[in-house]
Backbone bond lengths (Angstrom), bond angles and torsions (degrees), N, CA, C in turn:
res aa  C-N    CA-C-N  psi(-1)  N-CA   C-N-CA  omega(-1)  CA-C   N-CA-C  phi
1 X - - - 1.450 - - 1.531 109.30 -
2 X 1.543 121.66 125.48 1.254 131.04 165.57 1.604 121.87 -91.14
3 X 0.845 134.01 136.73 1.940 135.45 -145.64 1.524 74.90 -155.57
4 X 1.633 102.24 109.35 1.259 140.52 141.02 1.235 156.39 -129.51
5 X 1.459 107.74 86.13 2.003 92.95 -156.22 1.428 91.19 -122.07
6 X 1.631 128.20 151.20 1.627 134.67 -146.85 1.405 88.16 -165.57
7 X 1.493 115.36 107.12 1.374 115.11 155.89 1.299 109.66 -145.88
8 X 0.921 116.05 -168.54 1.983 129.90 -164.73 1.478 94.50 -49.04
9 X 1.316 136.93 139.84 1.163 139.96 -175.60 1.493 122.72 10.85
10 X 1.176 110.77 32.87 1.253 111.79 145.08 1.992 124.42 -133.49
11 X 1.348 119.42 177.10 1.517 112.49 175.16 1.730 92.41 -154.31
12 X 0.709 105.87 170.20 1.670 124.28 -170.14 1.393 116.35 -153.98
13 X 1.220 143.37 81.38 1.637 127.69 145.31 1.345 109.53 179.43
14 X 1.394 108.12 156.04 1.407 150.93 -142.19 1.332 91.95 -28.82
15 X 1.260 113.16 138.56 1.381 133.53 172.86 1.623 110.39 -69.19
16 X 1.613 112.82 144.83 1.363 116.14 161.83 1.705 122.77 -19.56
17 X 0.879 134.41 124.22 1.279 135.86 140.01 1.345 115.85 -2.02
18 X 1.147 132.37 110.89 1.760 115.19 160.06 1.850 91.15 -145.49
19 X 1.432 94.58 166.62 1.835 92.30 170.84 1.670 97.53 -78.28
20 X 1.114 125.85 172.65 1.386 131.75 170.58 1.629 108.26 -137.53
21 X 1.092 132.22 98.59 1.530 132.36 169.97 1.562 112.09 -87.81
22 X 1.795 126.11 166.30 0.580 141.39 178.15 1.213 115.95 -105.73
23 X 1.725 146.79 93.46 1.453 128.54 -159.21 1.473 88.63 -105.81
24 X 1.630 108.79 150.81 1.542 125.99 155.19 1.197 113.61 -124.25
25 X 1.207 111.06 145.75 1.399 113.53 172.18 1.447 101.88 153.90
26 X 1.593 120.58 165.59 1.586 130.43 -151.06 1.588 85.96 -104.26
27 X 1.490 117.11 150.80 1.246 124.24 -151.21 1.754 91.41 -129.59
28 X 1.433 112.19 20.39 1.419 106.50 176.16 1.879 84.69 -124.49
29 X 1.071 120.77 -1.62 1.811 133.57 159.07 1.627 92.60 -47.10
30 X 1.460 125.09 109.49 1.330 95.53 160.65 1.736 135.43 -96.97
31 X 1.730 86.01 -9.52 1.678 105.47 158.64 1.598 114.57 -45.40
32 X 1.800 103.26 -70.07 1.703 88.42 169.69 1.437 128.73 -81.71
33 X 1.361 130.00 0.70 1.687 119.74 157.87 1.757 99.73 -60.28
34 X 1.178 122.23 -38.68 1.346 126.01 -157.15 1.838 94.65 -75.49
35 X 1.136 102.86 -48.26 1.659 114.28 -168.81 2.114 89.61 -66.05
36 X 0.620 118.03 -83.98 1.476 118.10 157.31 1.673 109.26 16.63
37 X 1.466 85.85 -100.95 1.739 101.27 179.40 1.418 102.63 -37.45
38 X 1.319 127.73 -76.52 1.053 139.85 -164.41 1.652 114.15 -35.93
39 X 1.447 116.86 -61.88 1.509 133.13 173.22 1.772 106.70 -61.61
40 X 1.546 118.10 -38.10 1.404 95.72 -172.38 1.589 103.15 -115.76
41 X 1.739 126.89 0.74 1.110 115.50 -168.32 1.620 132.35 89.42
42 X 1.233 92.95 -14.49 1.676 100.30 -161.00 1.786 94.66 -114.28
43 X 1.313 120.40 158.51 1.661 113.94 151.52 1.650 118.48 -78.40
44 X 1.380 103.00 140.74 1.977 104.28 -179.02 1.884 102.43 -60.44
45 X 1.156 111.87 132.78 1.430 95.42 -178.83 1.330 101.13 -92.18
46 X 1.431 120.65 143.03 1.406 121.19 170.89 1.742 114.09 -126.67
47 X 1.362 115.17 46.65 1.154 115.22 134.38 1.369 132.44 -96.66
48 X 1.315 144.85 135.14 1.180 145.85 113.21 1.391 94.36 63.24
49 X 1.524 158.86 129.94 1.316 129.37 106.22 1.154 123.10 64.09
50 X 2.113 99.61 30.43 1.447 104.81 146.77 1.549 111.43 -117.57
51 X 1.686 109.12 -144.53 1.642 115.62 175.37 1.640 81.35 -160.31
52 X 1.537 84.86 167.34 1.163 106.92 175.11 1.807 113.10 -134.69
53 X 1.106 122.32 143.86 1.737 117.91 -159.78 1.762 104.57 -149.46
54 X 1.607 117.57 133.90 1.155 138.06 -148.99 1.817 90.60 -124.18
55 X 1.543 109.91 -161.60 1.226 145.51 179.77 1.849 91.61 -73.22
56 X 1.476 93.01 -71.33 1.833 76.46 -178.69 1.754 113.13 -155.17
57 X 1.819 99.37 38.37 1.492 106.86 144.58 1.599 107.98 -124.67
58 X 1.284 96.72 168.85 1.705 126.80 151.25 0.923 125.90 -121.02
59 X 1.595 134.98 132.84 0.761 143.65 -164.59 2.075 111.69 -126.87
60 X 1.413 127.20 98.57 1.290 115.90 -173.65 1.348 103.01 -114.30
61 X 1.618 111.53 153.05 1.010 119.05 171.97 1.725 118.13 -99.25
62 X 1.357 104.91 126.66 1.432 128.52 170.74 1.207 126.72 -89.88
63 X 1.499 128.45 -25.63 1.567 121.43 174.88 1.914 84.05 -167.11
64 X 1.980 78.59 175.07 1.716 71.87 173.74 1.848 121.40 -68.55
65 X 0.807 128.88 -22.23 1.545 139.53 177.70 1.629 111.41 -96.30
66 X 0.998 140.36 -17.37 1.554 148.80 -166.46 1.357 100.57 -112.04
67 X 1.263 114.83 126.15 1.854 131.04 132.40 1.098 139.34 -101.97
68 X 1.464 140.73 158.09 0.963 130.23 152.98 1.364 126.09 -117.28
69 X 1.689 139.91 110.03 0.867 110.45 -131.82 2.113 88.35 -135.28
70 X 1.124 115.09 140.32 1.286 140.98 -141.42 1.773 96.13 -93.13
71 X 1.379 130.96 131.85 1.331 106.65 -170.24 1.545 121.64 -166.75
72 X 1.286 131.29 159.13 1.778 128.01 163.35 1.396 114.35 -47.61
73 X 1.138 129.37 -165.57 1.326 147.35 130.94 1.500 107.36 -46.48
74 X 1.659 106.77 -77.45 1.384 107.95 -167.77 1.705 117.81 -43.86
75 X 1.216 88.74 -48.85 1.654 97.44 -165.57 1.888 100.18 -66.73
76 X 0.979 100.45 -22.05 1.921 94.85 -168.03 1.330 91.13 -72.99
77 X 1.677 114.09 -63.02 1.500 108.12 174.64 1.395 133.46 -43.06
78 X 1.068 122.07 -0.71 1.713 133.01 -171.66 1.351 80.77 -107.57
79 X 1.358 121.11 -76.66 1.870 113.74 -170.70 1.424 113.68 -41.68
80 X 1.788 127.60 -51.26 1.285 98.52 -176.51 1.793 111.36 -84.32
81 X 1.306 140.75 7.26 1.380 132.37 137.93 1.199 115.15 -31.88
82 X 1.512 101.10 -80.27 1.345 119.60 -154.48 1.478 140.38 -93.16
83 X 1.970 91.87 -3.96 1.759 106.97 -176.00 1.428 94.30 -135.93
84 X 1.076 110.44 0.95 1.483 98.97 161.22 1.332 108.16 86.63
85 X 1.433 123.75 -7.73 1.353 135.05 171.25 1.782 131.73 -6.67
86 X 1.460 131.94 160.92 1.437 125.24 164.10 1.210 82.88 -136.27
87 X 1.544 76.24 138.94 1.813 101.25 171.95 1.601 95.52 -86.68
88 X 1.456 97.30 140.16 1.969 109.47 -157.24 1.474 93.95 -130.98
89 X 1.264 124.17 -9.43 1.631 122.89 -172.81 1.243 120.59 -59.98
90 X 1.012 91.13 -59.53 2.108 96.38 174.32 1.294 119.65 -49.31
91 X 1.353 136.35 -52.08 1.269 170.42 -168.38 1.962 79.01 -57.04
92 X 1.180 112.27 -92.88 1.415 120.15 -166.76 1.736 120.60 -68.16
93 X 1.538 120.25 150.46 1.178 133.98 159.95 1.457 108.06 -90.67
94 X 1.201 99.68 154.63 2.154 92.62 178.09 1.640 91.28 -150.38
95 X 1.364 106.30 98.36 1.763 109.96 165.19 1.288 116.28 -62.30
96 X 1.469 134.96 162.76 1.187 139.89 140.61 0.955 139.34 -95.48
97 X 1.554 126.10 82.04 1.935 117.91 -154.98 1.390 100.72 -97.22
98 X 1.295 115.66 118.77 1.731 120.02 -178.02 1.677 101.42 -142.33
99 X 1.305 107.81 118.46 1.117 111.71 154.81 1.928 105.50 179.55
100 X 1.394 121.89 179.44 1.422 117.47 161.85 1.695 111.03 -46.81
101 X 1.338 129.26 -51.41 1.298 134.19 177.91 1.272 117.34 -58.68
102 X 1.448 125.66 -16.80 1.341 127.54 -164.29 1.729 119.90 -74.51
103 X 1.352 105.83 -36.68 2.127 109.95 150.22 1.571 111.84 -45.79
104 X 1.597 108.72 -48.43 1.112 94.13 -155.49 1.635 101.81 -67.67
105 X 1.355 117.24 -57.25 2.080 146.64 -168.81 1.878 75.40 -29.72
106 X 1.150 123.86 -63.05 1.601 133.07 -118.09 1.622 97.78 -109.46
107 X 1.423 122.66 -18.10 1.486 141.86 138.84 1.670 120.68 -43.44
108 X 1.520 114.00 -41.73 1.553 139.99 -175.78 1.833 98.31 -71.34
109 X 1.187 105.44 -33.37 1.588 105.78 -166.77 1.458 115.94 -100.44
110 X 1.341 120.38 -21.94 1.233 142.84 -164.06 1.839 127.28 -125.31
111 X 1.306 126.76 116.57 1.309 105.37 176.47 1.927 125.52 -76.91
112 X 1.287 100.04 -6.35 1.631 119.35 158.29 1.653 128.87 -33.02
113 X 1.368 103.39 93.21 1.214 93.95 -173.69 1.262 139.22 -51.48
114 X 1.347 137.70 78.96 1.514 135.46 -175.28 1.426 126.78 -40.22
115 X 1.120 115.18 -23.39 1.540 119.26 -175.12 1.776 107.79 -45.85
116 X 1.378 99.89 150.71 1.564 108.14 -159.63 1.781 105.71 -70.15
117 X 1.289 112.95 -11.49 1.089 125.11 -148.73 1.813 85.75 -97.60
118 X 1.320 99.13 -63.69 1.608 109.91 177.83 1.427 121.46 -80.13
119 X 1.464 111.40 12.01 1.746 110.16 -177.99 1.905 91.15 -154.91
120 X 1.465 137.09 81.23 0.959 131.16 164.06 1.575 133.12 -73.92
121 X 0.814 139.55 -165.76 1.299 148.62 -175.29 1.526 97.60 -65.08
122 X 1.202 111.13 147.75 1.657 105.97 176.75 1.555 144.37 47.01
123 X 1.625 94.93 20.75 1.361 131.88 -167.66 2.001 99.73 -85.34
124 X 1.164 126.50 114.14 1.446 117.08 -179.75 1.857 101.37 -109.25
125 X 1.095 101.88 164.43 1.875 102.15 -175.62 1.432 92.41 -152.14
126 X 1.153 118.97 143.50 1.737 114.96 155.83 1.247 91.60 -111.30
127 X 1.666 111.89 160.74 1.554 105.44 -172.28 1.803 78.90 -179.54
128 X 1.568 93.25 174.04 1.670 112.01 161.54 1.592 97.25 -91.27
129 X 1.248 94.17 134.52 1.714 109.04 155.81 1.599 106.80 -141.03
130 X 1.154 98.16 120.98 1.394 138.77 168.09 1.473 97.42 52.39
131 X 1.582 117.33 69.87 1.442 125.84 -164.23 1.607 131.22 71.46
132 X 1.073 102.36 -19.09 1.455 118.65 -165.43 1.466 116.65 -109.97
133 X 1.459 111.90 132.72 1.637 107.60 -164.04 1.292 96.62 -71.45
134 X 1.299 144.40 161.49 1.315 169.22 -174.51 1.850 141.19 -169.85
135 X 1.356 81.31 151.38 1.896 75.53 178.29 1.776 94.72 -134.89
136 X 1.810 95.30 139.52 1.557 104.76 -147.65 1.937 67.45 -114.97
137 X 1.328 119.15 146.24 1.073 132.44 154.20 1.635 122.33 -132.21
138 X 1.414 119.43 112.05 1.207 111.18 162.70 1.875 139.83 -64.93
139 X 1.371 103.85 86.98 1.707 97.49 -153.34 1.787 105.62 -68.65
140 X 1.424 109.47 -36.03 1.639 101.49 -169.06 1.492 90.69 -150.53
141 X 1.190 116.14 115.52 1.824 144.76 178.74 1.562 96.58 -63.12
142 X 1.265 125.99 -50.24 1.598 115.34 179.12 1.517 120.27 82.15
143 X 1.511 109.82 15.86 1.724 113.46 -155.73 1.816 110.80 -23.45
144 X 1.449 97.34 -55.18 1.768 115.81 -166.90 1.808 101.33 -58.49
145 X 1.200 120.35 -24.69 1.357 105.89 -148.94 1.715 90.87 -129.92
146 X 1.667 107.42 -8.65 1.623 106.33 -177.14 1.301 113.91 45.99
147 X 1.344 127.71 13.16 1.715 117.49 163.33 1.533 108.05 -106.16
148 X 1.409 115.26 81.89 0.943 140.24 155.69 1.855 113.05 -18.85
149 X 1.147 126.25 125.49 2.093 119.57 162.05 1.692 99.49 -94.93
150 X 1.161 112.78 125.54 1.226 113.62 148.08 1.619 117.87 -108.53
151 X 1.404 106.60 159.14 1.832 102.58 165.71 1.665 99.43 -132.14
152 X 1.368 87.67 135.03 1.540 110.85 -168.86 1.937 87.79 -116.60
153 X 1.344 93.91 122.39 1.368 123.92 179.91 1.269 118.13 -105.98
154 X 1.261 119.92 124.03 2.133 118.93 -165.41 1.643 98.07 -144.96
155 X 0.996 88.80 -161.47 1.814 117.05 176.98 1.607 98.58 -92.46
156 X 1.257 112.74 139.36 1.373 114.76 178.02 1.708 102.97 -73.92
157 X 1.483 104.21 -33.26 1.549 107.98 -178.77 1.506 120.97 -50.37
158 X 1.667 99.70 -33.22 1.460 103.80 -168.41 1.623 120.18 -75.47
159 X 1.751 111.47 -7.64 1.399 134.83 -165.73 1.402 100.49 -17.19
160 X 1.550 97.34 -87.37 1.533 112.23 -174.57 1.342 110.62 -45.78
161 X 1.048 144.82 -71.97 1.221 138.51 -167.58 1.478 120.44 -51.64
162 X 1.135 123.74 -40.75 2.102 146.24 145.96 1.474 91.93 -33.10
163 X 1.280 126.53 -86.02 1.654 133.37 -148.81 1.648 93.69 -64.92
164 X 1.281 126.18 -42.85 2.193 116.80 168.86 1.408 105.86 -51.53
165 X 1.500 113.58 -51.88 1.277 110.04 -165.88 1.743 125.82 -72.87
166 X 1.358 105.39 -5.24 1.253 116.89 -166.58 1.177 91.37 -108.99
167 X 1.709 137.02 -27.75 1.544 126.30 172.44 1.054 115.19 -69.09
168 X 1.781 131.51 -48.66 1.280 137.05 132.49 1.610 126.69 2.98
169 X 1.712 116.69 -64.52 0.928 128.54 -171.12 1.918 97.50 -66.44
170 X 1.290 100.76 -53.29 1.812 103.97 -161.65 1.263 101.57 -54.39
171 X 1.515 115.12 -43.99 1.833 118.07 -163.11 1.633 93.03 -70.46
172 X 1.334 134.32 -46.42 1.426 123.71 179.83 1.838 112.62 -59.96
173 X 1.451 104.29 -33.80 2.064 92.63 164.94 1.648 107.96 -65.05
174 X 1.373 126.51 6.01 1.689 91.84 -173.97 1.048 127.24 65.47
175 X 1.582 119.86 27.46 1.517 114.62 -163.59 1.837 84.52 -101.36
């Protein structure tokens, strides 16, 4: 399935390619924070409903014990060696909603407050959006240009039914 929707300050569809693994493990471990850094470059973030982002991983946090962490070839292959990793890519769709409209579209689906103040740069949430379990990540805030990227993370199953509901959603902004 290809997910493309393009209107007045907004764009919609599937994010770059990356592997996506699933890491577990206790983040006061300093063997695996260390194994971590080391394999993806980045530090594991262990606050709450952030991420953390390198040269060419990401790393977000999903629970206190769970990551999901964003990645090469090389580096995925080192994680499932060496962290014991699940490959999570297939399993998931990951949109890219970037534009000035993209708070508002992604506000329509979610009771999560978007405001820049209450949803910054590198801010992750799991939540329902628009029925559907999800993880909303803010990748680049955009201050100068206010077109915010988000990646909205789902069930690959749910594709079709996501890509109606999101054409739905745009034609009800008036965009």
């Amino acid at each position: 399935m290809t997910l493309r929707i393009e209107a007045p300050d907004l764009r919609i569809a599937e994010a770059p390619e990356r592997r996506r693994l699933l890491l577990r493990g206790r983040s006061e471990d300093a063997v695996f924070a260390d194994e971590v850094r080391w394999v993806f470059g980045v530090r594991l973030p262990v606050a709450p409903c952030t991420s953390s982002e390198g040269d060419g991983a990401r790393c977000l946090w999903l629970g206190p014990t769970t990551w999901l962490a964003e990645a090469d070839d090389r580096e995925a292959d080192l994680a499932l060696a060496r962290l014991g990793a699940i490959e999570a890519g297939d399993a998931r769709l990951v949109l890219a909603v970037e534009g000035r409209r993209a708070r508002d579209l992604l506000a329509v689906g979610t009771g999560i407050d978007l405001d820049p103040e209450a949803f910054p740069q590198g801010r992750v949430v799991r939540t329902l959006f628009g029925r559907l379990t999800a993880t909303l990540h803010l990748v680049d805030a955009a201050p100068l240009l206010g077109a915010p990227l988000f990646h909205l993370h789902v069930d690959r199953a749910a594709g079709r039914w996501l890509g109606d509901w999101l054409e739905v959603s745009v034609r009800g902004l008036d965009l």
